[in-house]
Structure formats: C-alpha cells, structure tokens
C-alpha positions in Angstrom: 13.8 -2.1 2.3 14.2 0.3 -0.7 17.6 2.5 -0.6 15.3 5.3 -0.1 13.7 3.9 2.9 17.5 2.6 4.2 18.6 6.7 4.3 16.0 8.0 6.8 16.9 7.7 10.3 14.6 6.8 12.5 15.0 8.8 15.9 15.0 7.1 19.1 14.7 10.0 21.6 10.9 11.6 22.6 12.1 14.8 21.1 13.5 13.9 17.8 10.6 11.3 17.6 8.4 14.2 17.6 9.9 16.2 15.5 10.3 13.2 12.8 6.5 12.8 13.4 6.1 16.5 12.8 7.9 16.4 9.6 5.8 13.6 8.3 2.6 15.1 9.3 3.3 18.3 7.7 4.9 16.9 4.1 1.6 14.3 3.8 -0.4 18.0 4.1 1.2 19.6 2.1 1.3 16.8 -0.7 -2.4 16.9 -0.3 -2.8 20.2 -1.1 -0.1 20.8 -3.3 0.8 17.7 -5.3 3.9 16.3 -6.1 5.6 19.2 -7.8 4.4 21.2 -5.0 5.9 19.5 -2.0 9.6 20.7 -1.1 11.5 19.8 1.9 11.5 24.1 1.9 7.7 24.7 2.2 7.8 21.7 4.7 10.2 23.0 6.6 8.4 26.6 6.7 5.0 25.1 7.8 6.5 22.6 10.4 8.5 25.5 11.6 11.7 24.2 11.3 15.2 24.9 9.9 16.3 23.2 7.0 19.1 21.2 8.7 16.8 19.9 11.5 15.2 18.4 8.3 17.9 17.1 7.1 18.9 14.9 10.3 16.3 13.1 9.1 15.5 12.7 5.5 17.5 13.8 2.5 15.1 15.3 0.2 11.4 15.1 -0.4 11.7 11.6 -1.7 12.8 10.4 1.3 9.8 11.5 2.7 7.4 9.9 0.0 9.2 6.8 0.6 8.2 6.7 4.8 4.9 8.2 3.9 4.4 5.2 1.3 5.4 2.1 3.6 3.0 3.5 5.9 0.4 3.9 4.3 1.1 0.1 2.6 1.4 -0.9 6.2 -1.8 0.1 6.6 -3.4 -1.0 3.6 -1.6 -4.8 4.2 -2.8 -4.9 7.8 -6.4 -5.2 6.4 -5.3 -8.1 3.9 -3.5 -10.6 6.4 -6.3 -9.9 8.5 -8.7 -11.3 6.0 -6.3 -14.2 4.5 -6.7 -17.5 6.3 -7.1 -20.4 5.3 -10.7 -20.8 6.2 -11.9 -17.3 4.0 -9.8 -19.5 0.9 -11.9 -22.6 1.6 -15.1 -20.9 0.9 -16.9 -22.1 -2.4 -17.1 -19.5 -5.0 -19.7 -16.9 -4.1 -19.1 -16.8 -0.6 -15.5 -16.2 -1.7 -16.1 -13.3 -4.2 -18.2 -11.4 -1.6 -15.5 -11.2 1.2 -12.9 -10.3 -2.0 -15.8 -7.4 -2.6 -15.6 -6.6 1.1 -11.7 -6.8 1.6 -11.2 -4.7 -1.5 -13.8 -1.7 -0.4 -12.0 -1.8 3.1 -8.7 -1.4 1.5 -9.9 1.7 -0.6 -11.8 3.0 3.0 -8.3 2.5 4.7 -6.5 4.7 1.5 -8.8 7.3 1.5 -9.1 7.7 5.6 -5.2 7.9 5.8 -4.0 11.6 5.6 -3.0 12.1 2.3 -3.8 8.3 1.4 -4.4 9.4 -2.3 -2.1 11.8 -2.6 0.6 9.3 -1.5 -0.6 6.4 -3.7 -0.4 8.8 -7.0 3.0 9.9 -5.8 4.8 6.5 -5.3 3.9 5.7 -8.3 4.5 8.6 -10.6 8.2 8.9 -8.6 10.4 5.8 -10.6 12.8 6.0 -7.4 10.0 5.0 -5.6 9.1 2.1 -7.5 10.9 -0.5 -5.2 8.7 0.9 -1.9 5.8 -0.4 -4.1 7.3 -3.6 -5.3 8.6 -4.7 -1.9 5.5 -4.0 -0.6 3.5 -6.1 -3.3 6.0 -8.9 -3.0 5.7 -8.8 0.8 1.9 -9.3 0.8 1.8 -12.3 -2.5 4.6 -14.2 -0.3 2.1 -14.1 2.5 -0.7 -14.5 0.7 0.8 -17.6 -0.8 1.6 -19.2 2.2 -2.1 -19.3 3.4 -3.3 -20.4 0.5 -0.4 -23.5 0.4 -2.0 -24.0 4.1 -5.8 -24.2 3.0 -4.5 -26.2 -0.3 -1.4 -28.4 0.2 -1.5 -30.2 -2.5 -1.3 -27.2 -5.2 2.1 -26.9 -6.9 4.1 -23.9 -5.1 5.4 -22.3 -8.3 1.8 -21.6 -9.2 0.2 -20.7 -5.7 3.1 -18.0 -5.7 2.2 -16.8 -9.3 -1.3 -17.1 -8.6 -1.1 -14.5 -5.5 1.2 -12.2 -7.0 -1.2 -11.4 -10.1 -4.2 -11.4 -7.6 -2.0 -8.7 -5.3 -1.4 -6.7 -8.6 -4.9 -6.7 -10.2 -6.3 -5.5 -6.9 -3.8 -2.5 -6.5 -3.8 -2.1 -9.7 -7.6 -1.4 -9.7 -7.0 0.4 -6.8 -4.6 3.3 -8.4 -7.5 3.0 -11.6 -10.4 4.2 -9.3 -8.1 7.1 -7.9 -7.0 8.2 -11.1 -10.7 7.6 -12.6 -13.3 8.3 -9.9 -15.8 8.3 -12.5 -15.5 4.6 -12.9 -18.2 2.5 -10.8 -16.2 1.3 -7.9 -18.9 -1.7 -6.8 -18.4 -2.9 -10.6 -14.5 -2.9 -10.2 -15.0 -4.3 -7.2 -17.2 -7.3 -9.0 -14.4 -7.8 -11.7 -11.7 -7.8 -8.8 -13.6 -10.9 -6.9 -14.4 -12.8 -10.6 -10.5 -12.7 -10.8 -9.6 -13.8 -7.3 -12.1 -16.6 -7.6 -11.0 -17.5 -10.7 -7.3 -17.6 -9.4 -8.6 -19.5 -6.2 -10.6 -22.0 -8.0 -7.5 -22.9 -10.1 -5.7 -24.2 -6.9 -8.9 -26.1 -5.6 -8.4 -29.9 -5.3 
C-alpha cells in the first residue's frame, strides 16, 4: 500500500463502519460535482453531517480520501481483468484475441463510468502527485498477475519479457482509458481497435 492508504483507519465496529462508509459516499459526491479543488474534508463534513473530528478518526485530509476512493474503484476496474485473463483467452489466435481485448476494455470503461464518481476519481488520482503510488501499485499489481497467466498459457517465453510485455499492455490500456475521459470526443470503438492491435501484438510476441 501507498503511505496515504497506510494512514486511514479502517473501522471495525457497525457504527464507525458506517460512518467511514458515510464519509466515503459523501466525498465521491461531492468530487463529482465539485472537482478536485472543490472537495474539502469541510464541505464533506457539512453534507455528511458530521463534525470535523469524527472526520478526522478516519482520514487526515482530503487526500486520504482520494486515495480509499482510488483503490476502490481500481479494485473494481482489476476485478473485471483477472476475470478475463486465463490462460485459455491468451491461447486464442489473433482475431479471436483482439475481440475479447475490445470487449474487456469497453467493460472496464462500463465499470469506471457506473462507479459513483468513477471519472471524477480517475482524473483526480492522477492530477494529485501524492497519489501517484495508489496508481502505480495498482498497475504493477494487475501486469504481475497478468504475467503469470500468460507464463502459464506460454512457458517457454523468457520471464523478463512476459513481465515487460504485460506491464506496457496494462499501461496502454489505462492509459487510453484516462485519454477517452479527458477527450470524449475521441471515437471510443477505434481506441478500443488500437488497444487490441497492441495487445495482440504483445501476445503474439510470446507465441511459440
């Protein structure tokens, strides 16, 4: 875990566990409507109906709060990619391949968009440099997995590049990911496209 993520306490009581959840709930609505700049432990605070120190108990500032909101929401968003990666979906030959890629990336973006304040959240981890390591441990998380199915479905590709190989596939697909949010006039079937030509690419490169 990030430092920021280490500070938040995670309550263990039905009460406090509420209130947490409360907290949480109200800063992803309040992100959403407001931004980053917007969002203040304050205004929080004021529309969860809460005092300040109850706050506190829990997070130390707004960033704290960006940091829980963005490992869930990655949680989220990787529970839909090791559902897809198995060995089997690797094996298939080239087009087969790029249209489950297609698939897997337009669930991911579905997943983002459905989660409250998906967007919002996504924007903010990585406008926030302090927040940079939620991101980056949540990247490396997923290529380590990644890799490890694909060594299953081809053994007898070197390790060093399987791990490389996943890890530039797991950035080119968030990567497009933030591009579509920040451009939503972009063609998101076409991005999609380029996505699964890369993957393949990547894929093919570790075929026997």
């Amino acid at each position: 875990m990030t430092d920021l993520a280490k500070k938040t306490t995670t309550p263990q009581q039905v009460r406090a566990q509420q209130t947490y959840e409360r907290i949480l709930e109200v800063a992803a609505e309040v992100l959403a409507e407001a931004g980053l700049d917007g969002l203040t432990t304050n205004l929080v605070c004021k529309r969860a109906g809460l005092t300040p120190p109850t706050l506190y108990r829990y997070f130390h500032d707004k960033y704290d709060l960006l940091a829980v909101l963005g490992h869930r929401l990655m949680d989220a968003q990787n529970q839909v990619l090791l559902g897809w990666a198995t060995p089997a979906t690797l094996r298939q030959p080239p087009q087969a391949l790029g249209r489950s890629v297609l698939e897997l990336f337009a669930q991911v973006l579905e997943v983002t968009r459905a989660y409250p304040a998906g967007v919002s959240i996504t924007r903010a981890v990585q406008a926030v440099p302090a927040l940079h390591g939620v991101v980056l441990e949540s990247h490396r998380s997923m290529a380590a997995a990644l890799a490890a199915v694909c060594q299953e479905a081809f053994p007898q590709a070197p390790p060093e590049r399987v791990r490389a190989m996943t890890r530039v596939a797991i950035q080119c697909a968030y990567s497009l990911m933030e591009m579509l949010f920040d451009e939503p006039e972009q063609p998101v079937e076409l991005v999609g496209e380029g996505l699964a030509r890369v993957v393949v690419a990547l894929v093919d490169d570790l075929r026997p």
